[in-house]
Each structure stands twice: as structure tokens, then as C-alpha cells.
C-alpha positions as CSV (number, residue, x, y, z in Angstrom):
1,X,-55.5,-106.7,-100.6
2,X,-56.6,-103.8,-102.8
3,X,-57.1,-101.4,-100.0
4,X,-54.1,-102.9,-97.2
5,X,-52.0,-100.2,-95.8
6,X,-49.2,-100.9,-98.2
7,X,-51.1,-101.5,-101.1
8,X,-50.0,-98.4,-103.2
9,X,-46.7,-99.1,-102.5
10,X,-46.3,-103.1,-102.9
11,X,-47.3,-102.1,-106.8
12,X,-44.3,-100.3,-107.6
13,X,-41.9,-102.5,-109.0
14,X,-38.7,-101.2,-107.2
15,X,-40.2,-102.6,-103.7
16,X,-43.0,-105.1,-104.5
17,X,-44.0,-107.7,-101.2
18,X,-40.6,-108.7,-101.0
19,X,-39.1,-105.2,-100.7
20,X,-42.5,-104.0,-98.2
21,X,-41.1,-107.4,-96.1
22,X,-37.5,-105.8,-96.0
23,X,-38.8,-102.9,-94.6
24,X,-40.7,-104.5,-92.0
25,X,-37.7,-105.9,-90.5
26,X,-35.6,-103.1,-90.8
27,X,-34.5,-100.9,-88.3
28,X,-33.5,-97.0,-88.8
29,X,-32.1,-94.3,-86.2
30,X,-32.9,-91.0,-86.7
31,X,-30.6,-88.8,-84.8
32,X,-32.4,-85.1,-84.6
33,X,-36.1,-84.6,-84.6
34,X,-36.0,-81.2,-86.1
35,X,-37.5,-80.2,-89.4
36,X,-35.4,-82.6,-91.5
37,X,-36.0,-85.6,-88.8
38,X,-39.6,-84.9,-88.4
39,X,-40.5,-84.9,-92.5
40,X,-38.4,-88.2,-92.4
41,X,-39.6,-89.8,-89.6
42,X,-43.3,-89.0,-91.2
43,X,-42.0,-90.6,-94.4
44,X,-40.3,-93.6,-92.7
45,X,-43.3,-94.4,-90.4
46,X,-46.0,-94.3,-93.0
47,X,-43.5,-96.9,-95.4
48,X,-43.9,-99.3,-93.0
49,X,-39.9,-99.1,-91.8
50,X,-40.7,-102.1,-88.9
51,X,-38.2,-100.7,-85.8
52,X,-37.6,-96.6,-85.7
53,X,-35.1,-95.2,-83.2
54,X,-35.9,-91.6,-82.3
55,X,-33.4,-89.6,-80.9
56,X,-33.4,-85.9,-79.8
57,X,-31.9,-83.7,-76.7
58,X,-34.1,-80.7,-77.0
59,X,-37.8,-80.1,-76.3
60,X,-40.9,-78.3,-78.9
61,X,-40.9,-74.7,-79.0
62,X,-43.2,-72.4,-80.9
63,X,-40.5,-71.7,-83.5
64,X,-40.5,-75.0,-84.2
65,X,-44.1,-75.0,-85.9
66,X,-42.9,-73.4,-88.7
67,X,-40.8,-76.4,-90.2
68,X,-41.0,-79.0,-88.1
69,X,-44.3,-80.8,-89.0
70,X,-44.8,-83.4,-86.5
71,X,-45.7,-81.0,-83.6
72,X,-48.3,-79.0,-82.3
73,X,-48.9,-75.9,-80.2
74,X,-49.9,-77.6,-77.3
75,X,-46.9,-79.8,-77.0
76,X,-44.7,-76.0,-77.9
77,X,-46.2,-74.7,-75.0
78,X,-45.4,-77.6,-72.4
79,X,-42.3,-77.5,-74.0
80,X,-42.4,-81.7,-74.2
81,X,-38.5,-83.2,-75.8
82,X,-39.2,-83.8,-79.0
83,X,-38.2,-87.4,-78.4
84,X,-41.6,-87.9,-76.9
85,X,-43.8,-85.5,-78.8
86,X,-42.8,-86.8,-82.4
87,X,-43.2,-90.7,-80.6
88,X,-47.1,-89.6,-79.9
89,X,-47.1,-88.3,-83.2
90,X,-45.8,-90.8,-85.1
91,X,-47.9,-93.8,-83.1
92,X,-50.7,-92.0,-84.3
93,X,-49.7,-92.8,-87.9
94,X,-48.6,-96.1,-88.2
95,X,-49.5,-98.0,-84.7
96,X,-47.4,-101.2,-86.1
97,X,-44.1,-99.8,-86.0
98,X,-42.3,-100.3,-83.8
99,X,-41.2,-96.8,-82.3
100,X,-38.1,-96.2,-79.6
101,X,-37.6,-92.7,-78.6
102,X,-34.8,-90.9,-76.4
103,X,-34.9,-88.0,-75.0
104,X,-31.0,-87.4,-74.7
105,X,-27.9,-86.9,-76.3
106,X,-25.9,-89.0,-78.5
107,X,-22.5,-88.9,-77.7
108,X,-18.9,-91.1,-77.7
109,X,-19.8,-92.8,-74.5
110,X,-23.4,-94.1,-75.7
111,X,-23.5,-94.7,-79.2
112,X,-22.5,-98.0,-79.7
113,X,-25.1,-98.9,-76.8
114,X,-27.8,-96.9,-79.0
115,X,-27.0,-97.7,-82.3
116,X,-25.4,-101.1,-82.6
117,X,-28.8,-102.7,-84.1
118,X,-29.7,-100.6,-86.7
119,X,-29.6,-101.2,-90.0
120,X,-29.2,-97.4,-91.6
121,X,-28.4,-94.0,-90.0
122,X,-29.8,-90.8,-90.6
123,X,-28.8,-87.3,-89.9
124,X,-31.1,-84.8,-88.6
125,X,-28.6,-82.8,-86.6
126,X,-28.1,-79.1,-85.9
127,X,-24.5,-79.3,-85.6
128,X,-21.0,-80.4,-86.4
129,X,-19.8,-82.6,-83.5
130,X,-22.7,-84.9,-83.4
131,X,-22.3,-85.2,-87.3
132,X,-18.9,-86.2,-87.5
133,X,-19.7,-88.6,-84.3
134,X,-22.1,-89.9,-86.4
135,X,-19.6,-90.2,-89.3
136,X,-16.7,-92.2,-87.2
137,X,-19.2,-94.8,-85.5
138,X,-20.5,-95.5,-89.3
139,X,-17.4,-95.7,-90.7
140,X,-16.3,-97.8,-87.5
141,X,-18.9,-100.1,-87.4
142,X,-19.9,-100.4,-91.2
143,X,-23.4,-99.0,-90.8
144,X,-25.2,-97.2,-93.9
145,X,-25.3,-93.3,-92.7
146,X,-27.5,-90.5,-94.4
147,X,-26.0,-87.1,-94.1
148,X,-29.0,-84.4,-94.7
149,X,-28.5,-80.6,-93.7
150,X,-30.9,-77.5,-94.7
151,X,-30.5,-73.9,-94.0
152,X,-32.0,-70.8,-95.9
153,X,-33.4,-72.3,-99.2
154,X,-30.8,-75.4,-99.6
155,X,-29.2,-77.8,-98.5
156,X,-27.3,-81.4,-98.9
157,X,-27.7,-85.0,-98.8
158,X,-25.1,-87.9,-99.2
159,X,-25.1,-91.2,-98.4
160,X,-22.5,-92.8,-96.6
161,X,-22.2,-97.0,-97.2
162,X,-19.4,-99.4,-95.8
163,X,-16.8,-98.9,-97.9
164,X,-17.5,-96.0,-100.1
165,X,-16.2,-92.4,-98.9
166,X,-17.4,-90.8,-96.0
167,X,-17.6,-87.7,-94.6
168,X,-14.1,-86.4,-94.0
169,X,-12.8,-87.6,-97.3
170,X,-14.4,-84.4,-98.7
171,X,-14.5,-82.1,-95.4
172,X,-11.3,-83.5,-93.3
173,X,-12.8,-80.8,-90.6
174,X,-15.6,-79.7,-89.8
175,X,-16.4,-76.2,-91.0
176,X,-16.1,-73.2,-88.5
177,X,-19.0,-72.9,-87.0
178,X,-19.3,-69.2,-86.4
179,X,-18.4,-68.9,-90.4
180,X,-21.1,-71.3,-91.0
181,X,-25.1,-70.4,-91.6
182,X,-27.4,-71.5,-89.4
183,X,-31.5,-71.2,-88.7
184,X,-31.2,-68.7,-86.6
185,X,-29.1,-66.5,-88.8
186,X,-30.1,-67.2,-92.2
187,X,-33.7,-69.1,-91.9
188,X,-35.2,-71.7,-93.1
189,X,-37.5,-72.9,-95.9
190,X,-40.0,-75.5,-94.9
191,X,-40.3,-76.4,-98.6
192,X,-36.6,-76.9,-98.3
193,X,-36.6,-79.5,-96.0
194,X,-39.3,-81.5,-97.4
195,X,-37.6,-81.8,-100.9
196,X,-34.3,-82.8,-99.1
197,X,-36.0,-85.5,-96.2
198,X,-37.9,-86.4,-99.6
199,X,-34.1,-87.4,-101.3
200,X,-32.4,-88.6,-98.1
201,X,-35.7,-91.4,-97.5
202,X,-35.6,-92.7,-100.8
203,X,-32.3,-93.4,-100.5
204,X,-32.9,-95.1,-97.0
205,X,-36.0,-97.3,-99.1
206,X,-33.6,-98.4,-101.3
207,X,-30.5,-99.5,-99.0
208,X,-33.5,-101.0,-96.4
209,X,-35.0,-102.9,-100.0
210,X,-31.7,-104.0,-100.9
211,X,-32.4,-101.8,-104.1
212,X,-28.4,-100.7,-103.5
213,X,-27.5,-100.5,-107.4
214,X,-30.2,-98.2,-107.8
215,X,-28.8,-95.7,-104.8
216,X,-27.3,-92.5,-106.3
217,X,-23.2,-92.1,-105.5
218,X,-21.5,-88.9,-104.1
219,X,-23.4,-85.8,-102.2
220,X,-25.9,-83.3,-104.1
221,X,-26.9,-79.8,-103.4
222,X,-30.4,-78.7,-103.9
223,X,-31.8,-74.6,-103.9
224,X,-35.2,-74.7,-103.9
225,X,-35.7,-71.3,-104.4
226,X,-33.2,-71.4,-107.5
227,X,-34.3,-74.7,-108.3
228,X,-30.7,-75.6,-109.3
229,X,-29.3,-79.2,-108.5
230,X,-25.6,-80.5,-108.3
231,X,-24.1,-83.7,-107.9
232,X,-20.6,-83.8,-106.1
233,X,-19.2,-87.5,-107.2
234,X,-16.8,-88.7,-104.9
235,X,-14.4,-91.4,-104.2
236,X,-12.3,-92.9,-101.0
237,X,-9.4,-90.8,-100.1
238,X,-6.7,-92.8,-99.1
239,X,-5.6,-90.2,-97.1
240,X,-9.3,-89.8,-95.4
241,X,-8.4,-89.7,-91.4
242,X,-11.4,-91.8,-90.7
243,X,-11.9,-94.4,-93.6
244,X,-8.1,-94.1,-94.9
245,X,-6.0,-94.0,-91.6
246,X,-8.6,-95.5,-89.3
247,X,-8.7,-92.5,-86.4
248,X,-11.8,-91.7,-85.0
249,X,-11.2,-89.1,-82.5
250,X,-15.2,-88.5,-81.9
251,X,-15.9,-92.0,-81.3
252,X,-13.3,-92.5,-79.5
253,X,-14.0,-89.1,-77.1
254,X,-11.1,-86.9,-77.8
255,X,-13.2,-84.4,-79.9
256,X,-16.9,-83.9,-79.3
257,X,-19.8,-82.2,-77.0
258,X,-18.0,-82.3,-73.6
259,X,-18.6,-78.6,-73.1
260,X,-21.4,-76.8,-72.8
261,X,-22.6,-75.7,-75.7
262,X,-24.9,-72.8,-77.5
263,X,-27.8,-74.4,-79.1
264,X,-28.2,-73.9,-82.7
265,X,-31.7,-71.9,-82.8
266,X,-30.1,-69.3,-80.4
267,X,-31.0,-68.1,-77.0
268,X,-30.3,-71.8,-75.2
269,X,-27.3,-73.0,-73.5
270,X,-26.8,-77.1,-73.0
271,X,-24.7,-78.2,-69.9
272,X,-23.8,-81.9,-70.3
273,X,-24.1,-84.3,-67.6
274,X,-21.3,-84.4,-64.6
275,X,-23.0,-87.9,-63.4
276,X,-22.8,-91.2,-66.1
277,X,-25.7,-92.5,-63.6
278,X,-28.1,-89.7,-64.3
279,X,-30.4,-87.8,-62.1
280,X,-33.4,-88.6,-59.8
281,X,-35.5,-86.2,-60.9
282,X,-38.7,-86.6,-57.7
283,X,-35.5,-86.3,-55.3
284,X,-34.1,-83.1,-57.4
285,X,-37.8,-81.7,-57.5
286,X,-38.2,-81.8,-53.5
287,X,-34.8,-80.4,-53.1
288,X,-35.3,-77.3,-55.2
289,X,-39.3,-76.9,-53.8
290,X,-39.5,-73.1,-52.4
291,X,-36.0,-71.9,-53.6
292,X,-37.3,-71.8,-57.3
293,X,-40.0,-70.4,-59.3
294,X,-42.8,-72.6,-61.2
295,X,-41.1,-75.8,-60.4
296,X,-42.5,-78.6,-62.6
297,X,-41.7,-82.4,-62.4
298,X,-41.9,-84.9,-65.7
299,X,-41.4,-88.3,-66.1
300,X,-38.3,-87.1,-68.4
301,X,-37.5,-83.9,-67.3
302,X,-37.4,-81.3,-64.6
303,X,-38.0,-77.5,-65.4
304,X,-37.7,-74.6,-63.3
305,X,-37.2,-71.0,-63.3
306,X,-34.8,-68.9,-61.3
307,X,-33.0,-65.2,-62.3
308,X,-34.8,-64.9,-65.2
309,X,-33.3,-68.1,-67.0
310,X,-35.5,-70.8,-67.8
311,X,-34.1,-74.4,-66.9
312,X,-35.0,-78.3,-68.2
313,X,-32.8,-80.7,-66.7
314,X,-33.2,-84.6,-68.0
315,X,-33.0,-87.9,-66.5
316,X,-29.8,-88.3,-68.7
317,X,-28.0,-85.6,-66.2
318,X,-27.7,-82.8,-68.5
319,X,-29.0,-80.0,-68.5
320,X,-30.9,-76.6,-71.4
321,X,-30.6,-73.1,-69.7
322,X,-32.7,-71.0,-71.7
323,X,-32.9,-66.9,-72.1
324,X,-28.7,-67.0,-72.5
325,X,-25.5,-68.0,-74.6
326,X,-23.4,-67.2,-71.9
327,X,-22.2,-71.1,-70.8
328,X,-20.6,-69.6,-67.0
329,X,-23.8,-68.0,-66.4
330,X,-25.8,-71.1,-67.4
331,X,-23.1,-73.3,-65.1
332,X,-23.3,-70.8,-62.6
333,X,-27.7,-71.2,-62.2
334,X,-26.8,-75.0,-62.3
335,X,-24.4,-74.7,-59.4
336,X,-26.5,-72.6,-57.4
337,X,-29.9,-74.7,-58.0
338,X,-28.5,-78.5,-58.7
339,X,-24.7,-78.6,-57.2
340,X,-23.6,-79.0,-60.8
């Protein structure tokens, strides 16, 4: 019909009614609802992608608004995981999709449960261990996986198909992460991040179309503010660790997030879990009643405040002390409040 949701769209002759049928029985993960993962959820949703995993381990702040565009201040304030927040969002859009959204973190032990049934992978991460965790399962399980990253003015995109090169035949290891630039150190455009998610999701529309001679090969760097673009063409090494020798130390657990970890916009620690059966959050809540200040009990999460630190802990078992870096002082309020 002239004025159907899709109508716009089913015209263009790269996706027609057979490509807008593709996408209806697709099914994408995106794994980080930050800027990037917001702009391409948006863009995913309003396509008519017909399953979308949402997945995400921190909750809104006002920071956030800046950049990441499906959020508002009321859900900042509340501090709601972003999980939920962009889910409410995004339902809002596009009531037909069907949305899936997680409020945890993706690690060796849950991936496979997580991921096994989609059809294309993309990256909205904040840092390197969940990245190149993403990058071994792919690889592993021949799933299509969209790396995107964005800091200051620029960033990079590169898709990542069953038997092309991944990730580690052009970075082996991941970068130092104190060397590297982050949000909090060097900013971030929101123009930026559009133009990348923009790249990244019609790549993703033309894997989930089947459109795949039409993808673009190797990894490309975009500045904004320069407006300069480069395209890095790449091939399999046959050396590659993951794709050339078959090791996948973050799938398989020996490298990864089992510490606790400073998160990426500053000023948060995150403790992972100590229990694989997760946490009963009304039984936590009565415990802690009078020996913590403005104690507050969600479906998904549990906050309180005690010595000045601000604490979420999630169903999942872990937990985000904010108002420090210091990960023995966030295990320390843990100890002293949950036994952790």
C-alpha cells in the first residue's frame, strides 16, 4: 500500500518485498546500548529488523543525553539499565518487532545461551574484552559480526563474515587500554556516531537482505570533523590466532571481564557476579533495610547508598559502585553490605 509502514523502503530496488520479508524474519543482537547502539537500534527498529536482542550492563545517566538518543531525563534520573529504557523506547517506534532486552553482561559463560539464534552481531561496546569476546564467538560459530567504535570526532566500522578476516588478523591484541582514547578523556561527537551507526546498519540491511555482494570488504575510518575517509582492505591471516589457528581464549574464559573493572565513562566501578544463580533481590532488599541509606528495590535491580558510594546491584549477581575507580574499595562496600 502507498502509505504502509514500509512503503518508502519496499521501492528501493536493493531491498524491494522480498528483501523487507528478509528483514522480518531476521534477527540481530546488539551488544551495548550506548550512543552507537542506540542510533542503531533506532535504525534497525524503524526497518522493520523482525527479532532485536538488546543487550546492555549499565543504567541512563544524564551524560548519556548528550549522544545517546534513545533516552530521556526522566529515565537519567531513575537511573533505569539501559536494557529496559531503550526496550520502552524502541516499542514505542515500531510495536511489531519483536524486542528482547537484558539488562546484564555478556560474557564466556553466557554467550552462546544469548546469541546462538541470531543472524548478525553488532558492536556497541565501550571496551576491549567484550569486543574480542564478541570476535571469538563470531568467528567460532560463523555468525556475521559488525565492529563500530567512536570517540572524539571518528571512529571505525568493519564487518566481520564467516570466513573473511576477523578481528585479530589486523589487531592480534587488543590495544592498551590506558594508551587508548576514550569518552571520558577525549569526548565525543554525537554527529560522529550517527554517521558511523548510519555505515555499520547498512551493512547489517544488506547481509539481513542477502544483498552480500553489495557489502563493502575491509574496515574504514571516518573523521567527521576532517571529513576524511579511509578504507583498510584486508584479508585472512593465516597466522590469525582466532580464524587461522582456531584459539579462542575469550570464548573459551581464559581472558576476559572476570575482574572488576573501571567503567569506561569514569567514576564507576563493576564487580562481577560471585553466584552463577544470581541474586534475590526482595530477600537482599530486607536484609540491607536500616543499615543503608535510600534503599530502593526494582524488578531488575537493587540500589542503595552507603559511605558516600552509590550502589546498583542486578538480578544477574553483579554489581556498579559508583563515585570511585578504586575496585578494593568498591569490593570492600560489597562485602560489608551484600557478603560479596
Amino acid at each position: 500500500m502507498e502509505n504502509s509502514r514500509y512503503s518508502r523502503q519496499e521501492r528501493l530496488p536493493q531491498i524491494g518485498p522480498a528483501g523487507q520479508e528478509a528483514l522480518a524474519q531476521a534477527t540481530v543482537a546488539i551488544i551495548g546500548l550506548g550512543a552507537l547502539g542506540c542510533v542503531s537500534a533506532d535504525l534497525l527498529v524503524r526497518s522493520g529488523v523482525g527479532q532485536l536482542l538488546l543487550i546492555d550492563r549499565d543504567v541512563v545517566e544524564l551524560s548519556n543525553l548528550q549522544r545517546q538518543s534513545l533516552y530521556d531525563e526522566r529515565q537519567a534520573l531513575a537511573n533505569i539499565p539501559k536494557a529496559l529504557a531503550a526496550e520502552e523506547r524502541l516499542s514505542a517506534i515500531n510495536s511489531t518487532v519483536a524486542i528482547t532486552a537484558l539488562a546484564t553482561d555478556l560474557t564466556a559463560a553466557n554467550i552462546t545461551q544469548h546469541l546462538s539464534a541470531v543472524d548478525l552481531i553488532l558492536d556497541g561496546t565501550d571496551n576491549f574484552a567484550t569486543r574480542y569476546l564478541l570476535n571469538d564467538y563470531a568467528v567460532s560459530a560463523g555468525k556475521n559480526f559488525l565492529y563500530t567504535g567512536v570517540v572524539s570526532t571518528y571512529g571505525m566500522l568493519g564487518l566481520i563474515q564467516p570466513g573473511g578476516p576477523c578481528l585479530r588478523c589486523i589487531w592480534p591484541e587488543p590495544p592498551d587500554a590506558a594508551q587508548t582514547p576514550t569518552c571520558r578523556s577525549a569526548g565525543v561527537l554525537g554527529p560522529a556516531v550517527h554517521v558511523l551507526s548510519a555505515l555499520a546498519c547498512t551493512e547489517a540491511l544488506k547481509i539481513l537482505c542477502q544483498q552480500t555482494q553489495a557489502v563493502i570488504p575491509g574496515f574504514r575510518y571516518v573523521d567527521v570533523w576532517q571529513n576524511t575517509l579511509r578504507t583498510m582492505k584486508t584479508s585472512v591471516d593465516p597466522q590469525c590466532p582466532c580464524c587461522g589457528q582456531g584459539l579462542h581464549p575469550w570464548l573459551d574464559g581464559q581472558r576476559g571481564t572476570l575482574a572488576a573493572q573501571v567503567i569506561c565513562g569514569g567514576g564507576a566501578v563493576q564487580v562481577p557476579s560471585i553466584c552463577k544463580e544470581g541474586s534475590d533481590l526482595a530477600a537482599l532488599a530486607e536484609k540491607l533495610r536500616g543499615t543503608v541509606v535510600n534503599l530502593q528495590c526494582h524488578p531488575s535491580f537493587l540500589r542503595f547508598q552507603l559511605e558516600g558510594l552509590d550502589v546498583l546491584h542486578f538480578a544477574d549477581g553483579r554489581s556498579l559502585v559508583r563515585g570511585t575507580e578504586d575496585p578494593g574499595r568498591a569490593r570492600a562496600v560489597l562485602a560489608q553490605t551484600l557478603g560479596g
